[in-house]
ZAMARGU-4260 file (C-alpha; in steps of 0.2 Angstrom, whole numbers, plus 5000, padded with zeros to 4 digits):
<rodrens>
0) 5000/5000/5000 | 5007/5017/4994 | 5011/5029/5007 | 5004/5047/5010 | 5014/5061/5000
5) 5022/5076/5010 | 5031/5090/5005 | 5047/5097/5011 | 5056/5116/5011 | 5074/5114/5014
10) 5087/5125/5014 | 5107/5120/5014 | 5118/5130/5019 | 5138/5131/5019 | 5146/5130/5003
15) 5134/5122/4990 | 5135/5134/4975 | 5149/5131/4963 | 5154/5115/4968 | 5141/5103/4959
20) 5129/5106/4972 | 5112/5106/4959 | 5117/5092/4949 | 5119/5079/4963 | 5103/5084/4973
25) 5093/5081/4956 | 5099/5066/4953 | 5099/5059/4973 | 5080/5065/4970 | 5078/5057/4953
30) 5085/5040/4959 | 5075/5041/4974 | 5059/5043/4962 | 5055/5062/4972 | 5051/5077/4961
35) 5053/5094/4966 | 5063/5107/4963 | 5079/5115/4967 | 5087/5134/4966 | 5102/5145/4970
40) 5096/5160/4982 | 5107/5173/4993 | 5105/5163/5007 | 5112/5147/5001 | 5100/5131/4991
45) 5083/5130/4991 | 5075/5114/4989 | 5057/5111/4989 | 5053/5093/4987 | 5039/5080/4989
50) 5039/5062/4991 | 5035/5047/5004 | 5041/5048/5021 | 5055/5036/5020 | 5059/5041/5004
55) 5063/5060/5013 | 5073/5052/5023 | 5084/5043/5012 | 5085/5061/5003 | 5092/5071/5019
60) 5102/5056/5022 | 5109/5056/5006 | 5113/5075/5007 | 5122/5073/5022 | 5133/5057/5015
65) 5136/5058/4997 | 5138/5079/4996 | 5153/5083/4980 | 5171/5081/4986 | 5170/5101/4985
70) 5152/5104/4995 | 5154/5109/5014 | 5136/5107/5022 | 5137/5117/5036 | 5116/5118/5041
75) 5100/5110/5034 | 5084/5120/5038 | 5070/5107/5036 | 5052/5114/5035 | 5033/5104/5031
80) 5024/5113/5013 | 5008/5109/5006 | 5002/5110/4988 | 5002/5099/4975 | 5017/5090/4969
85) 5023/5093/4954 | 5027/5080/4941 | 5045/5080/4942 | 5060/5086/4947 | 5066/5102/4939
90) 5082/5115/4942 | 5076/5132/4942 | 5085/5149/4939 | 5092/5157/4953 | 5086/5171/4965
95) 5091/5185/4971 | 5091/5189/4987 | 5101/5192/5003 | 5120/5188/5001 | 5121/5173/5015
100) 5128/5160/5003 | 5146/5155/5001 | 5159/5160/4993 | 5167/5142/4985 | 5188/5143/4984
105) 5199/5140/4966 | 5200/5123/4964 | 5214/5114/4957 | 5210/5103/4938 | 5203/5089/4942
110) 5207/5070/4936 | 5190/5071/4925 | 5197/5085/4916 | 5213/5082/4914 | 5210/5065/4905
115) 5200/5076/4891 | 5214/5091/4890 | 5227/5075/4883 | 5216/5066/4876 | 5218/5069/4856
120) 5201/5063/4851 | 5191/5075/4866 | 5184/5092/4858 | 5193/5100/4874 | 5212/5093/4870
125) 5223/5104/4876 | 5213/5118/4878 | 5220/5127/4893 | 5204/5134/4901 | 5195/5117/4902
130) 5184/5112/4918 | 5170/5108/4926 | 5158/5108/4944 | 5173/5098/4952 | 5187/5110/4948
135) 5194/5128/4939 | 5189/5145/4945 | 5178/5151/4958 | 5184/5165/4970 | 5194/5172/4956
140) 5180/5177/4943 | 5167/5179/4955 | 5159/5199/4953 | 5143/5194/4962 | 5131/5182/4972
145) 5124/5170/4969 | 5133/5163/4959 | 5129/5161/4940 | 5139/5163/4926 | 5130/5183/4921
150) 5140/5185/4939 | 5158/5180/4933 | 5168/5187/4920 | 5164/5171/4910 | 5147/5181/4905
155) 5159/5189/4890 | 5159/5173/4882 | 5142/5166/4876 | 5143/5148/4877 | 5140/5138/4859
160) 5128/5125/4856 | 5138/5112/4863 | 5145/5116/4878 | 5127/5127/4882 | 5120/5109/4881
165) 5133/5101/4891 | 5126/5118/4904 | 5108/5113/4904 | 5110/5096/4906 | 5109/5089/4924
170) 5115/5070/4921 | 5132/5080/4914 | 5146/5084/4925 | 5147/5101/4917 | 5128/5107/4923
175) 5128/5124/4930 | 5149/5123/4929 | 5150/5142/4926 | 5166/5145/4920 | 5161/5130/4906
180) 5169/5134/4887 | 5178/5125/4874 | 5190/5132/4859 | 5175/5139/4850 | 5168/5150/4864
185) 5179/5150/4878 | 5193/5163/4883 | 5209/5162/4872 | 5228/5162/4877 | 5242/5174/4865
190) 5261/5179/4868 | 5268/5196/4869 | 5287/5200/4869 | 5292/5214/4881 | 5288/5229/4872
195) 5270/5222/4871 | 5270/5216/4851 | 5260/5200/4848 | 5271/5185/4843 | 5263/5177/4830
200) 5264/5158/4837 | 5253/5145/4827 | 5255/5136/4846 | 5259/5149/4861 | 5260/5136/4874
205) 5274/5126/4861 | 5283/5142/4860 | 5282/5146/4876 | 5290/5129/4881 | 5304/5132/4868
210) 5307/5149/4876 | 5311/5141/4894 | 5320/5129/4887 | 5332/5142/4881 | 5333/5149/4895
215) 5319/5163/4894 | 5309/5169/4907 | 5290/5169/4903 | 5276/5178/4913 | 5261/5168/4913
220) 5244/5177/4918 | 5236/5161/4927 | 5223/5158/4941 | 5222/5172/4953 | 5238/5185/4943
225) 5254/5180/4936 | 5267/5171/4938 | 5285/5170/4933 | 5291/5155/4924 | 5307/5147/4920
230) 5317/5130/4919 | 5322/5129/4939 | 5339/5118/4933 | 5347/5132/4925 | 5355/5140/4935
235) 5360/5155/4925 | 5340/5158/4922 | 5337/5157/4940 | 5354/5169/4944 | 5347/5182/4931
240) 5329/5181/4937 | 5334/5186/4954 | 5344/5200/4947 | 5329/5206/4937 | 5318/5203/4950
245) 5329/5212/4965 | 5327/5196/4976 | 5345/5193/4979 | 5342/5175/4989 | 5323/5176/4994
250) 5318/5156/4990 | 5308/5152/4976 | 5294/5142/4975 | 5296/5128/4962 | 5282/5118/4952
255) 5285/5099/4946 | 5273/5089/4934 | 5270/5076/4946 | 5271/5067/4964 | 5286/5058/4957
260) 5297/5071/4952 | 5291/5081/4969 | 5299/5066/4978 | 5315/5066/4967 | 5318/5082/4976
265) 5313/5081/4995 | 5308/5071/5007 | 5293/5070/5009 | 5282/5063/5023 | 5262/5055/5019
270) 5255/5071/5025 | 5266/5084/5014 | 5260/5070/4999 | 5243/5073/5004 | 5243/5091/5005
275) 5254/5091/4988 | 5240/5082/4979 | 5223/5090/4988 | 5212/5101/4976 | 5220/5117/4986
280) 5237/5113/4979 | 5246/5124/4990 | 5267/5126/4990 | 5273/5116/5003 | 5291/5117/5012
285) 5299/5100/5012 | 5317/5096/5016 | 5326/5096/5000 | 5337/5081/4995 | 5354/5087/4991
290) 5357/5076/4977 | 5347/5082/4967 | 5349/5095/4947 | 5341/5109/4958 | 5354/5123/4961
295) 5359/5132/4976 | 5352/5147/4970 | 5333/5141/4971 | 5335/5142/4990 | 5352/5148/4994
300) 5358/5140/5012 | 5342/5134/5014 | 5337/5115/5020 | 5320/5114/5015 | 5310/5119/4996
305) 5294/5126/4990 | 5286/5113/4980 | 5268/5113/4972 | 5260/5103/4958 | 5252/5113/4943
310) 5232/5118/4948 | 5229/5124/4931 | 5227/5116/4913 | 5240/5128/4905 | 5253/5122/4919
315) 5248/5104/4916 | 5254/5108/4896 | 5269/5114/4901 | 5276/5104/4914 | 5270/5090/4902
320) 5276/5093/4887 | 5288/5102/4891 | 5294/5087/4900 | 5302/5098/4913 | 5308/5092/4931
325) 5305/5106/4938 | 5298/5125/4934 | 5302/5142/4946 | 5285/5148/4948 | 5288/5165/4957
330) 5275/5177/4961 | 5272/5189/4947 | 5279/5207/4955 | 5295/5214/4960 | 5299/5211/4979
335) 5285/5218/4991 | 5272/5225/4979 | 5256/5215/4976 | 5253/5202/4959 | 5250/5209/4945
340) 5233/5205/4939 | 5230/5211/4921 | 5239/5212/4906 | 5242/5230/4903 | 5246/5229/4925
345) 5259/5217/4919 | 5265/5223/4905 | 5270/5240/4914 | 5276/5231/4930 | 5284/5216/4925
350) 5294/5220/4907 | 5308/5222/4914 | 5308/5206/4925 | 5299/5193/4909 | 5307/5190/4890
355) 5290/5185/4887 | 5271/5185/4892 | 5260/5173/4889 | 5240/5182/4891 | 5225/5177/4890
360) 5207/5186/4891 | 5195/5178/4906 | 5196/5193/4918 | 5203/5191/4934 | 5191/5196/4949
365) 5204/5196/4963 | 5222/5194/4960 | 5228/5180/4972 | 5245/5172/4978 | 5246/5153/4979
370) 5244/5148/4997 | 5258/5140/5007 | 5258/5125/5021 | 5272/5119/5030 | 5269/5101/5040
375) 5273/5105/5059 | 5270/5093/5071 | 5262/5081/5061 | 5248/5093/5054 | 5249/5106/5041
380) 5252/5123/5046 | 5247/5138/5036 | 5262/5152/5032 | 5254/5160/5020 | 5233/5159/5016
385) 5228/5161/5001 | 5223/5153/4986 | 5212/5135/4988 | 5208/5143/5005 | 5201/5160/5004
390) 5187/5164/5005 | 5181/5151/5017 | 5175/5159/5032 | 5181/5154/5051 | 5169/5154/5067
395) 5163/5169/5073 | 5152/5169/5091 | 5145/5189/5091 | 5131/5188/5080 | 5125/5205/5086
400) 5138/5217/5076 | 5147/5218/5058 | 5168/5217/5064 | 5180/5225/5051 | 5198/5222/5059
405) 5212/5230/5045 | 5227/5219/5052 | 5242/5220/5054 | 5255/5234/5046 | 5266/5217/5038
410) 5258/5200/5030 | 5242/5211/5032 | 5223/5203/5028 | 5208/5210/5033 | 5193/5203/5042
415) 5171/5205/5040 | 5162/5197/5049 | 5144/5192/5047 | 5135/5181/5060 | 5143/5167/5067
420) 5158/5168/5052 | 5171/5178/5048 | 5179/5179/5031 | 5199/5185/5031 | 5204/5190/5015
425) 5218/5184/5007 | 5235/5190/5009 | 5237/5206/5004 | 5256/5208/5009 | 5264/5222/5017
430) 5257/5237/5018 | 5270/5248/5013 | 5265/5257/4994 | 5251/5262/4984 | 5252/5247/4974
435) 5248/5237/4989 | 5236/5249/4997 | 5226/5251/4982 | 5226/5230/4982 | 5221/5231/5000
440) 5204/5244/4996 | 5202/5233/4981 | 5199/5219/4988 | 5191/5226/5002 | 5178/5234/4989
445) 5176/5218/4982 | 5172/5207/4998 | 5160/5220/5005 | 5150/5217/4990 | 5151/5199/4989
450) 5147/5199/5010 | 5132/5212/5006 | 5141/5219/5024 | 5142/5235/5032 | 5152/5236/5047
455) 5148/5241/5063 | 5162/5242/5072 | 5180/5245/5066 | 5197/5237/5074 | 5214/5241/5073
460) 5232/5236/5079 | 5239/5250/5091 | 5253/5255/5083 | 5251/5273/5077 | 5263/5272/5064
465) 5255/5257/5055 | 5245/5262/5039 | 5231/5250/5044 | 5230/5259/5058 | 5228/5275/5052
470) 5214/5270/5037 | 5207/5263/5050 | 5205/5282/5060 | 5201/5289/5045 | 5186/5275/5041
475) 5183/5278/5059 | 5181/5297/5057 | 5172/5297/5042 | 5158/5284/5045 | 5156/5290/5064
480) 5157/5272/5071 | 5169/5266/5085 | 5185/5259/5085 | 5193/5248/5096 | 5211/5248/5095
485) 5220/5229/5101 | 5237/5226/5106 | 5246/5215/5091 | 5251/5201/5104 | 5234/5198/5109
490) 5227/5199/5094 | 5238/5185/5090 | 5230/5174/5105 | 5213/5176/5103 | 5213/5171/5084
495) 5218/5156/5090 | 5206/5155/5105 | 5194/5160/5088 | 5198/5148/5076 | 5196/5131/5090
500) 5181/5138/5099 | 5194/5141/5116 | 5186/5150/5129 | 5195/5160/5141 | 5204/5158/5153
505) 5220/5152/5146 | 5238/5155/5143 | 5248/5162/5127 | 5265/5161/5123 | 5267/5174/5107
510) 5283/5175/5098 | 5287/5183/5085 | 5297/5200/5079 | 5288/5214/5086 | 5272/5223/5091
515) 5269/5239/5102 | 5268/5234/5120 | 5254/5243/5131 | 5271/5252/5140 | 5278/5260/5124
520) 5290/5245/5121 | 5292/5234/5109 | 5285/5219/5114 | 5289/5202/5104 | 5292/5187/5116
525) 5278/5189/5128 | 5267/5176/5140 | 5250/5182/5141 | 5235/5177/5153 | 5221/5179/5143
530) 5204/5182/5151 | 5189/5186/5139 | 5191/5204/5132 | 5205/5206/5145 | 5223/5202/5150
535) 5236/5200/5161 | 5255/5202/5154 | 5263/5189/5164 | 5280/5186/5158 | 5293/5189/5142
540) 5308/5186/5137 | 5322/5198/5142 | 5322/5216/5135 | 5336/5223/5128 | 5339/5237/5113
545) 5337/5238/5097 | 5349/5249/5092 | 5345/5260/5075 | 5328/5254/5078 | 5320/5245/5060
550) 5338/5243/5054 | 5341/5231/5068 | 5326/5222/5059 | 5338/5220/5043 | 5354/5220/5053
555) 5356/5204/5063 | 5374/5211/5066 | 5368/5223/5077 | 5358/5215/5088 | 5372/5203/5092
560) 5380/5219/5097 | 5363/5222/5107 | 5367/5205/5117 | 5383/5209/5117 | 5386/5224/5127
565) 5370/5217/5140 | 5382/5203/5144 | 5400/5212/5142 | 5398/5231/5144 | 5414/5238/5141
570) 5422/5223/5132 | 5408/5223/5118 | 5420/5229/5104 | 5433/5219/5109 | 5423/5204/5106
575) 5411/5210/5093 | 5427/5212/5081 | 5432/5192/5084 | 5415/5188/5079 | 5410/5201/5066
580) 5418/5201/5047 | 5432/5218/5044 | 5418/5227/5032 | 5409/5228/5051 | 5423/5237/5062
585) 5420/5254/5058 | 5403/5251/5061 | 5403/5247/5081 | 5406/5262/5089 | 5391/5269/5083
590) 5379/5256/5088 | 5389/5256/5105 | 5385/5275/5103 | 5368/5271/5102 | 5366/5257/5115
595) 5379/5266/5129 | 5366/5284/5126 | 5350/5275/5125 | 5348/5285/5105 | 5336/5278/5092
600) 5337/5262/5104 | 5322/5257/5107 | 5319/5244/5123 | 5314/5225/5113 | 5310/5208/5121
605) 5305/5202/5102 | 5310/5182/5099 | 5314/5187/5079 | 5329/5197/5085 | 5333/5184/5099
610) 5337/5172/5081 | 5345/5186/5070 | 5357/5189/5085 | 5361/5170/5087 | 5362/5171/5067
615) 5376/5183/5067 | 5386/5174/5080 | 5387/5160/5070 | 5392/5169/5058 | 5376/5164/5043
620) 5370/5180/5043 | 5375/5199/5046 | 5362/5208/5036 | 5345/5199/5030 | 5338/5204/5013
625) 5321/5198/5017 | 5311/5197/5033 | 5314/5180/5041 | 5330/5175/5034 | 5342/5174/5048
630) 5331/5163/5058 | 5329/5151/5043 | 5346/5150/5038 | 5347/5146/5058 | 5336/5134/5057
635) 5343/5127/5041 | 5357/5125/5050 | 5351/5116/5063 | 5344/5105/5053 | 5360/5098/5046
640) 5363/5087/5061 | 5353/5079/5076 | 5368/5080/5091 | 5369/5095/5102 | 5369/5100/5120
645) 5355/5110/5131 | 5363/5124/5138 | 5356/5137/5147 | 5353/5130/5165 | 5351/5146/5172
650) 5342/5155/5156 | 5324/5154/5166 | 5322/5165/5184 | 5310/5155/5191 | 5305/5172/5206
655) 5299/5182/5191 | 5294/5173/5173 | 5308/5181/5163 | 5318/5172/5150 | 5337/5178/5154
660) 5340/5175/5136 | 5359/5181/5140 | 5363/5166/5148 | 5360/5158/5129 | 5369/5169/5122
665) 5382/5168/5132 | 5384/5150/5132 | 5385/5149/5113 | 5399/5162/5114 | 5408/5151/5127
670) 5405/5136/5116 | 5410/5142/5099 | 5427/5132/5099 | 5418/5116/5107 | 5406/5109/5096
675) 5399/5115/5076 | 5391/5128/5070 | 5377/5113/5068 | 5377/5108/5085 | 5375/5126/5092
680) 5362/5131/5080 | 5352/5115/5088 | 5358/5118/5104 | 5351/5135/5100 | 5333/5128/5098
685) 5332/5116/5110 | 5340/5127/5125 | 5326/5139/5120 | 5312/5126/5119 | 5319/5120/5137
690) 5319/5138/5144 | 5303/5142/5137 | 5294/5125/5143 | 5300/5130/5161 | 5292/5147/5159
695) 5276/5140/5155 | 5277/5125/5169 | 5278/5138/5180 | 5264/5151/5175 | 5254/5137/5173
700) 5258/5130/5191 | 5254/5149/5196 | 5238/5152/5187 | 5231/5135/5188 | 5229/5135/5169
705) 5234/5119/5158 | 5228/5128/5140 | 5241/5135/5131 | 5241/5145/5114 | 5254/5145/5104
710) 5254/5160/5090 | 5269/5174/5082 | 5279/5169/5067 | 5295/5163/5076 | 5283/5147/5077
715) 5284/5146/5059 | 5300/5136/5065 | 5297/5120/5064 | 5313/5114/5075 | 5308/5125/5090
720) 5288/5124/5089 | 5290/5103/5088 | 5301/5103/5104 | 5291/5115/5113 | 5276/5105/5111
725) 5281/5089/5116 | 5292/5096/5131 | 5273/5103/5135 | 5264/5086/5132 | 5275/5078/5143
730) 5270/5091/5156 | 5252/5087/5155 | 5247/5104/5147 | 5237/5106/5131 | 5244/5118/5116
735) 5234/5126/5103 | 5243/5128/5087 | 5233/5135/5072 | 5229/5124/5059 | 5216/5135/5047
740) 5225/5150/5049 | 5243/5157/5048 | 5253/5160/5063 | 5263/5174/5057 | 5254/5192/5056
745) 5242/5186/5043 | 5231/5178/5057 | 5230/5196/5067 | 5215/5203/5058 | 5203/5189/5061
750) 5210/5189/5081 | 5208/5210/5082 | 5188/5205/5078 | 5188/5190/5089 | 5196/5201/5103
755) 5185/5216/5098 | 5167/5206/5100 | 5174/5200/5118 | 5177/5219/5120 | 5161/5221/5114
760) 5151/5208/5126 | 5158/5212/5139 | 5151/5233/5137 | 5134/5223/5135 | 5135/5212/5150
765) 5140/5229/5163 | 5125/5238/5155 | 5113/5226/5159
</rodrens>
């Protein structure tokens, strides 16, 4: 006996637009004999569907279970309807409405695809823009929600009568796929040479190959911007790129066709493989094998390589039949300014860089770096988010305001929220040029449209010099809403507290290279109690100067003077001309100048400058030519062996929680004749990871608190993070480490919003 029909209203929520949503739910219903209908709205997917009572079972079942690889289901809103049931089940045009749905991220080709793009017989063979619900662009062409193709750039390119059938049809992967096109329709890819003249090329991506191989260095407008290509073997190539693109020994991030060659390269562990092959395709930092045809110059002095695995059908051509090993594929700019995003952008920015470009004409949205991960502690770690991750949004608990938090002043992102969500943009770099500023209001243009969001409440670092800080007074001023200004450090903790749901109280140990202090210092090595929308400072490592101020930043020389002349006073010269190269003699009275008068010496407990010190008395680095690289060549250093002694006995005072990180210091001076530079730059890590555990033991003893946070980008350091956690483990305590966002500064945004909504409560709670 049939059963009694009943209709259902459902909507899904999460992101389920773009990602083969439609598709799968008509043909779940189809299967399950149900007819209905289905729709993209604002607020997410809306299904109205009829059927027996079991058979709706099995259909909610089925949404929950067998969702796309690429769908994230975040709510389902079930409610009863009446009417009569139609006689089938149908996809409708979308609706307008309020912007609630998703975003959905760049997706990497996907097997499917790539199977048609060498496939000689396939209409679609070799066509470098091929793709389909499960892969290609999303974030990157998106100008509006929801999203349909009149709301990408792909609305330029009316689809033929093929590929529109391939659109229309349900039962076919490519249903509702909106950047769908073919050779007849689609976007097209040309070359240029320098001065902007069209090559005429019967094949550009043939030419393009032969031009690497001889040693050329191609721009290639790809996903989110352009890259810059060339043959990662040729050492000359790679030497003259460098020159060209004033990165003197920055590493470069290198692509290879395939898992194999990634693993002829480095070693690399079954998470790094995972992360490798995921539809993100993120760079990943793995510990290069030695024997390899890679030259030193990819990652001068450096233990461990960028790797990625092509994400785009035009790198999947090149790689291929190029038969490359292994490709640079560099960030389209010169050092510190943002990716160059259209032709004419790169054209003007990059001919002096590139020999040739290789365009193409589907627009670019939002320009967008490829995201790196680095594997610490058995879980991958985020250094840089971006591509394959933005714009998926992170918990968010104050649903009662709109947050806009402008970052930090270096690695800056910015953070809206809406509801329980936040969405941090990708990274928009440091903010120190218009290029990068007018990136920065570009993309903040762009995400306040897509996010229908108009903030409420604005938050800033409190650093008066950072230019976040000041557009955010300026915003502030001009909108007449409050601003609430929080202290980088703790910004840093509670975007970690944000992203795992922590509530306070609990401990934070923040390291990284600086941030203004509440007392005017500058703060970088701090252990924080952190109490919701309050805090106690409870400890730090020792402060000492800074001497010439942001040239101690670039300088690792004289910060080892900064040490120094802590620990020796008077005999500081003396020994600073044992350890230092001639070129630097002249230089030390000055700095001594500077430290003995307390001139442009500003007071520093920062971690970075704790490793450039250490860096300079091993003699790896005197002056850095990129923010970061004494403590990686320090830790690349470390890396090269597994033996060393714990110094440093003494480097914890237990009576107050100060690290003496003299005592470290000192003890590697004493040892410099005893054991290798590799031992001491271990020794280095380990001694620290021991000081620092005590530290935490202690306050943790103190405040009766076993939580700890762990967030700055010293913990980028994959020697020091690792030891610290397990010498913590061992203790009984529990770390928090991010996992979904950065730990370096690119993280602050979304914690100056976490932090600010506390704020923000807790006003609420004492008015009541």
């Amino acid at each position: 006996m049939a059963g009694h029909t009943k209709g259902l209203s459902i909507i899904v929520k999460g992101v389920v637009q773009g990602v083969g949503f439609r598709p799968f739910v008509y043909r779940l219903a189809k299967k399950l004999n149900l007819s209905g209908n289905i729709r993209n709205t604002g607020k997410g997917v809306l299904i109205n569907v009829w059927g027996e009572e079991n058979q709706l079972e099995d259909f909610i079942k089925g949404l929950k279970e067998e969702a796309p690889p690429l769908a994230r289901l975040e709510k389902i809103i079930t409610s009863p309807i009446n009417g009569t049931p139609p006689a089938k089940f149908e996809v409708l045009e979308s609706e307008a409405g309020p912007k609630q749905a998703k975003i959905p991220a760049d997706v990497a080709t996907c097997e499917a695809c790539l199977a048609e793009l060498f496939d000689p017989q396939d209409r679609r063979y070799r066509y470098p823009f091929i793709n389909c619900t499960d892969c290609g662009p999303r974030f990157s062409v998106i100008l509006d929600l929801p999203y349909d193709r009149v709301k990408t750039t792909m609305h330029v390119f009316p689809m033929c009568p093929e590929c529109l059938a391939e659109y229309q049809n349900p039962e076919n992967r490519r249903f509702h796929a909106e950047p769908n096109a073919c050779p007849v329709c689609g976007p097209q890819i040309w070359l240029v040479d320098k001065d902007g003249n069209k090559i005429h090329a019967e094949d550009p991506v043939t030419y393009a190959i032969e031009a690497i191989k001889q040693g050329k260095i191609v721009a290639l407008r790809g996903l989110g911007g352009f890259l810059l290509a060339c043959d990662a073997t040729n050492e000359k190539t790679v030497k003259l790129l460098r020159y060209r693109k004033k990165r003197p020994r920055k590493p470069f991030a290198i692509m290879v066709k395939d898992l194999e060659s990634a693993e002829s390269l480095a070693f690399l562990s079954d998470n790094e493989k995972e992360i490798l092959t995921s539809p993100k395709r993120p760079i990943v930092l793995a510990k290069r094998k030695l024997a390899s045809p890679l030259p030193e110059e990819i990652a001068p002095g450096l233990e461990f390589i960028g790797l990625m695995l092509p994400y785009t059908p035009l790198h999947h051509l090149i790689l291929k039949e190029g038969n490359f090993l292994a490709l640079v594929m560099t960030s389209g700019n010169l050092s510190g300014e943002p990716l160059c995003v259209t032709n004419d952008e790169a054209l003007r920015r990059l001919s002096h860089i590139a020999d040739l470009f290789l365009f193409h004409n589907r627009e670019i949205v939002q320009g967008i770096d490829d995201s790196v991960v680095r594997v610490i502690a058995g879980k991958p770690r985020l250094i840089r988010r971006a591509r394959g991750y933005v714009p998926e949004p992170l918990p968010f608990t104050c649903e009662t305001k709109k947050f806009f938090a402008f970052g930090a002043h270096l690695k800056n992102t910015f953070t809206l929220t809406r509801g329980k969500e936040a969405f941090i943009s990708q990274h928009i770099g440091d903010l120190e040029d218009l290029e990068t500023l007018n990136f920065f209001q570009k993309a903040l243009m762009h995400f306040e449209n897509l996010l229908d969001i108009k903030p409420e409440v604005l938050v800033c670092d409190l650093h008066p010099g950072y230019l976040s800080t000041q557009l955010a007074e300026e915003r502030a001023k001009k909108a007449q809403i409050p601003l609430i200004k929080v202290q980088h450090h703790v910004a840093h903790a509670a975007a970690v507290a944000g992203e795992f749901g922590l509530e306070p109280p609990f401990l934070a140990l923040i390291l990284d290279g600086l941030g203004l202090g509440d007392d005017g210092t500058l703060w970088g090595g701090e252990l924080l109690k952190i109490e919701r929308g309050q805090y106690e400072h409870l400890g730090h490592l020792f402060p000492v100067k800074q001497p010439g101020g942001d040239a101690a930043s670039r300088e690792a020389w004289r910060m080892l003077l900064a040490y120094l002349y802590e620990i020796y006073g008077e005999k500081t010269s003396e020994i600073a001309k044992k350890l230092l190269p001639k070129t630097y003699h002249e230089k030390i009275p000055l700095v001594l100048k500077m430290l003995e008068g307390n001139i442009n010496a500003p007071i520093t407990t920062s971690t970075g400058r704790l490793f450039d010190a250490c860096a300079a008395l091993l003699g790896i680095c005197f002056e850095q030519t990129f923010e970061g690289e004494a403590p990686m060549l320090l830790e690349s250093l470390a890396l090269k062996t597994k033996k060393s002694p714990i110094f440093s006995s003494s480097l914890f005072r237990s009576k107050k929680l100060v690290l003496d990180t003299r005592a470290l210091i000192k003890d590697l001076l004493e040892n410099l004749d005893s054991f290798s530079k590799e031992e001491l730059a271990l020794s280095f890590h380990l001694s620290l990871a021991h000081g620092l555990k005590e530290m935490l033991v202690s306050a943790s003893r103190k405040t009766k608190l076993k939580n700890i946070v762990f967030s700055g980008g010293v913990f980028q350091n994959k020697i020091l993070a690792e030891a610290l956690i397990n010498f913590l483990r061992k203790e009984g305590l529990k770390v928090y480490f991010p996992e979904k966002l950065p730990v370096n500064d690119g993280a602050i945004s979304y914690g100056q919003a976490v932090w600010a909504s506390w704020i923000y409560e807790r006003g609420l709670a004492k008015q009541s």
